[in-house]
C-alpha positions as CSV (number, residue, x, y, z in Angstrom):
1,X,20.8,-4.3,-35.0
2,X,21.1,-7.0,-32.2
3,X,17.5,-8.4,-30.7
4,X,17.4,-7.3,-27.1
5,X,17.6,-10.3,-24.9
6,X,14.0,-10.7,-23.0
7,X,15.4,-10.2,-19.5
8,X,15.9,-6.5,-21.2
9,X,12.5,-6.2,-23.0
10,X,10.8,-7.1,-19.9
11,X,12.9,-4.2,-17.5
12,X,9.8,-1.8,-19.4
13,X,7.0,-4.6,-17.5
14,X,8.8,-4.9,-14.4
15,X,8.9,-0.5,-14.5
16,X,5.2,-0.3,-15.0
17,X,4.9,-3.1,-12.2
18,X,6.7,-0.7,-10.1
19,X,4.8,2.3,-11.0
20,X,1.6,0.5,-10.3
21,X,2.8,-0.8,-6.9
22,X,4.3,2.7,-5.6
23,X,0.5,4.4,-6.4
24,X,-1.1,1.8,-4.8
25,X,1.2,2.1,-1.8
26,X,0.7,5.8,-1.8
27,X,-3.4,5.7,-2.2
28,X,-2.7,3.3,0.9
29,X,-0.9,5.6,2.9
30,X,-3.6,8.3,2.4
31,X,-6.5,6.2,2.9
32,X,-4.3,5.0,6.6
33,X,-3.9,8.7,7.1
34,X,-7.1,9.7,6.6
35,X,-8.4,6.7,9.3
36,X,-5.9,8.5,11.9
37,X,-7.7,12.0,11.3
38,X,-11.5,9.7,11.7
39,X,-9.8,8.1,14.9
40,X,-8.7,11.3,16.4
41,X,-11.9,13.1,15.6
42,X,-14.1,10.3,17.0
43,X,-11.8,10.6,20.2
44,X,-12.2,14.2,20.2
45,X,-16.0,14.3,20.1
46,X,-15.9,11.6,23.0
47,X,-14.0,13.6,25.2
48,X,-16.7,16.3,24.5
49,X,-19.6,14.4,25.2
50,X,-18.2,13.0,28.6
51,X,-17.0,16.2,29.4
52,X,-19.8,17.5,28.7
53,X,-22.2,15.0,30.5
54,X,-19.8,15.8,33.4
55,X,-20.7,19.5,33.6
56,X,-24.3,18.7,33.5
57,X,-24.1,16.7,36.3
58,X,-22.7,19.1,38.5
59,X,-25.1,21.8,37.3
60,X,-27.9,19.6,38.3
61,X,-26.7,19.6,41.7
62,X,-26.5,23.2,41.5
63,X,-28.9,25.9,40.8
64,X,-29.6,26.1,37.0
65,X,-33.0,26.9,34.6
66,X,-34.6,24.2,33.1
67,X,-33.7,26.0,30.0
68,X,-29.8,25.4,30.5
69,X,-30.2,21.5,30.9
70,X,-32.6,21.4,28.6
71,X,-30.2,22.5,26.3
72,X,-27.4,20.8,27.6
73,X,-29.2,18.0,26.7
74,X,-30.2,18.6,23.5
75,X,-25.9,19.3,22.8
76,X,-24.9,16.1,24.7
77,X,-27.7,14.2,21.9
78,X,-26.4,16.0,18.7
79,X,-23.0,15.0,20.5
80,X,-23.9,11.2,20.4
81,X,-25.3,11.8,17.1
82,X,-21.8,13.0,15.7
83,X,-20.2,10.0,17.2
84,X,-22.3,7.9,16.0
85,X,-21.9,9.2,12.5
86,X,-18.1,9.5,12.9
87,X,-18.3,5.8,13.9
88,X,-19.6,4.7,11.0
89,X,-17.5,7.0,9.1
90,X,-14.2,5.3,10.5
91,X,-15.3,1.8,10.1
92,X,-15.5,2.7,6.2
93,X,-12.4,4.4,6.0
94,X,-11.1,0.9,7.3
95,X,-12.8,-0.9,5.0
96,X,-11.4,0.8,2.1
97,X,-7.7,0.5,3.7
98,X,-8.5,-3.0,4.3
99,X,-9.4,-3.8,0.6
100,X,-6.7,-1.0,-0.7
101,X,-4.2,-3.0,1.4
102,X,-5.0,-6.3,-0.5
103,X,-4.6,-4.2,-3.4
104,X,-1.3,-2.7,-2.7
105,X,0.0,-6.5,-1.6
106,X,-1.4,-8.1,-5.3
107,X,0.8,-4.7,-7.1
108,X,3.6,-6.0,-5.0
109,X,3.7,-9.6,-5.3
110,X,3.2,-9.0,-9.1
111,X,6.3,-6.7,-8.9
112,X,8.4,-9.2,-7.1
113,X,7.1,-12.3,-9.4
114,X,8.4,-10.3,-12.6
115,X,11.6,-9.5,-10.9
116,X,12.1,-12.8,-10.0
117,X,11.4,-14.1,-13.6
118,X,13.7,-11.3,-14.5
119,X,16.6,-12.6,-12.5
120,X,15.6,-16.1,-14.0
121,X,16.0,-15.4,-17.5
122,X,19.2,-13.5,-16.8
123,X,20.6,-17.0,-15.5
124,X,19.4,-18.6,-18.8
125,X,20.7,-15.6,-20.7
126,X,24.0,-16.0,-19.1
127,X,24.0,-20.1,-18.9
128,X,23.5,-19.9,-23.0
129,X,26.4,-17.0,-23.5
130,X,28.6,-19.0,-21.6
131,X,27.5,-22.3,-23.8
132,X,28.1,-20.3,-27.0
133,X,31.3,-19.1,-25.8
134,X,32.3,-22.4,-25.1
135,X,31.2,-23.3,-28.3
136,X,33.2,-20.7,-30.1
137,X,36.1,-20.9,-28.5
138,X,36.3,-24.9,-28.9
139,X,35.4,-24.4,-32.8
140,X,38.3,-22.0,-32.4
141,X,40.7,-25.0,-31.5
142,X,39.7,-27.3,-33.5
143,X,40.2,-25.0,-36.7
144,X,43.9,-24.3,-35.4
145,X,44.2,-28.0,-34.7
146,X,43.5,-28.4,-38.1
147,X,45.1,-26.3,-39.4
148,X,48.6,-27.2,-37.6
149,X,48.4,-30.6,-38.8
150,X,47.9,-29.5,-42.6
């Protein structure tokens, strides 16, 4: 049985390298979608919180109990509480895309640098089988050369 050549032995590397950089490009894409959830949330409990601060505004100006703004403003608090934590909450969801991003990029530079060593030793493979042919084909002449004259 014929030795496989090594651009063929190393198709199972560059497979794995693949493998590696498609689930590090998919924990990516989760950790990025899981930011945009965090960003819309935060934006969401913003637009509560102004809204409503607006509404107590205008029921200062109106007639209310001390009881309803005092509650009011204990709910605009736990509001800014929640954005707070949400806050902090996005900015580590952006860490980890940030460092899973530098992950994904090493996975896929280290799948592009064994295809490209790939495609080199398919050159070399080919440059040598086109030597040997050459070879082959000259012994081939020479032996009829020789044996024509004898």
């Amino acid at each position: 049985m014929a030795e496989k050549k090594k651009s063929q032995r190393l198709s199972l590397v560059l497979d794995l390298a693949e493998r590696d950089e498609e689930d590090e490009r998919k924990k990516m894409g989760e950790i990025r979608r899981r930011v945009e959830q965090a960003e819309g949330k935060l934006e969401q409990l913003v637009a509560y919180h102004r809204d409503y601060q607006d509404e107590l505004r205008g029921t200062q100006n109106g007639v209310r109990s001390v009881r309803h703004i005092q509650t009011y403003h204990v709910f605009i608090s736990r509001l800014g509480s929640a954005i707070e934590q949400q806050q902090q909450q996005l900015l580590l969801l952006k860490q980890q895309l940030s460092q899973q991003t530098d992950v994904w990029r090493a996975a896929y530079q280290k799948k592009n640098n064994m295809q490209d060593f790939i495609d080199r030793c398919k050159k070399e493979e080919a440059y040598y089988e086109d030597k040997k042919q050459q070879r082959n084909l000259d012994d081939a002449v020479g032996r009829r050369a020789y044996h024509n004259r004898h």
